[in-house]
C-alpha positions as CSV (number, residue, x, y, z in Angstrom):
1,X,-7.3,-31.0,-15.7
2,X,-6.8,-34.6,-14.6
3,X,-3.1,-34.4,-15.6
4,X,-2.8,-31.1,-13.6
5,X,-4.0,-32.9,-10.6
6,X,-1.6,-35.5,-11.2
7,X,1.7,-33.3,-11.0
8,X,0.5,-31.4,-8.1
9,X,-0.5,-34.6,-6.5
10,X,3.2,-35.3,-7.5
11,X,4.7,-32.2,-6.3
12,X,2.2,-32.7,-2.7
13,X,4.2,-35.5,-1.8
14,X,7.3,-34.5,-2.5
15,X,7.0,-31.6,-0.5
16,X,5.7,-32.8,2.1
17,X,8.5,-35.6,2.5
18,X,11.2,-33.1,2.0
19,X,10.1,-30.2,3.9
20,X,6.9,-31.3,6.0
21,X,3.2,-30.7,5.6
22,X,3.6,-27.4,7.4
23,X,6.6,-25.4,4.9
24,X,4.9,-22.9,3.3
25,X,6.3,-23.9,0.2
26,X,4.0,-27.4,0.9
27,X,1.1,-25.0,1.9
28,X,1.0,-23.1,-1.4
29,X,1.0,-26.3,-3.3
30,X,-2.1,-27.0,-1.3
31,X,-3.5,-24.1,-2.0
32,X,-2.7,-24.7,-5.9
33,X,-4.6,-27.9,-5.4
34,X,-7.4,-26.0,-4.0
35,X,-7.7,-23.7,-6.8
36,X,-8.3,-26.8,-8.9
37,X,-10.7,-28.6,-7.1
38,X,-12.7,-25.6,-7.3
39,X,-12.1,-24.7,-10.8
40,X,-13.6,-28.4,-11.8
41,X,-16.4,-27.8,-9.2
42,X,-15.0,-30.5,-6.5
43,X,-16.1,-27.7,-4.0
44,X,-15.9,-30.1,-0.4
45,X,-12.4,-31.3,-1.7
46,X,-11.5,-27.4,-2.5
47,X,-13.3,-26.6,1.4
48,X,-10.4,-28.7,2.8
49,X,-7.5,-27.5,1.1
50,X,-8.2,-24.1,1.8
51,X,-8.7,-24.9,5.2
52,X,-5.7,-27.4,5.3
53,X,-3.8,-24.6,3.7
54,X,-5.4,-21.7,6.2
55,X,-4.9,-23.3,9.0
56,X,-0.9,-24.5,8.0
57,X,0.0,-20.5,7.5
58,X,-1.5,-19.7,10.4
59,X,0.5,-22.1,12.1
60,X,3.7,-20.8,10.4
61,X,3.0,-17.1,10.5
62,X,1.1,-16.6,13.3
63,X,-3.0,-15.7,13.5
64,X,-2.1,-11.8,13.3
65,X,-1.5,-10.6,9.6
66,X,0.0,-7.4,11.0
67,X,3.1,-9.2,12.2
68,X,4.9,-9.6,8.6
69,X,2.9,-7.7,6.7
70,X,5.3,-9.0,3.3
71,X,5.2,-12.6,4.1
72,X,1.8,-12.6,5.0
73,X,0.6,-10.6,1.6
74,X,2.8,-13.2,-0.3
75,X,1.7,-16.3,1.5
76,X,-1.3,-16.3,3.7
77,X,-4.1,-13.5,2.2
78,X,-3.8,-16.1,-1.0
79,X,-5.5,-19.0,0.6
80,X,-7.5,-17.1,3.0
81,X,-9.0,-14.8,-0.2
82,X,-9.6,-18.0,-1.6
83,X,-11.4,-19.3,0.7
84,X,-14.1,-16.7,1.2
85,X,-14.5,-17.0,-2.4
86,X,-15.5,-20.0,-2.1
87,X,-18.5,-19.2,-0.1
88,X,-19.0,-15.7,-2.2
89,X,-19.4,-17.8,-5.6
């Protein structure tokens, strides 16, 4: 897993010099990062990527998931489902 953190590490930084730390596309490599951290039980460093990643769609897509019902089932219920799984767990 050390190599997976690597290459998203990787990928991080490249998105966010290309496109911002705010593109969705950087958000759901975030939220990929998350999913790691949790997975090898790095829960406080999972915590903040889902929040970084939370609060970065909400920013690009608004608060109210009603308002693009697609996007927002495609981008934002990932990291927020995520998230509350990581107090459910």
């Amino acid at each position: 897993m050390d190599e997976a953190e690597t290459m998203y590490q990787r990928a991080l930084q490249g998105k966010e010099k290309a496109w911002g730390p705010d593109h969705t596309s950087t958000l759901s490599t975030v939220n990929n990062l998350a999913i790691l951290y949790k997975a090898q039980g790095r829960m406080d460093e999972a915590e903040t990527m889902y929040q970084r990643a939370l609060q970065g769609y909400e920013k690009a897509l608004g608060a109210d998931p009603t308002a693009d019902s697609n996007y927002f089932l495609a981008h934002k219920i990932s990291p927020f489902n995520a998230f509350m799984i990581l107090y459910l767990i």
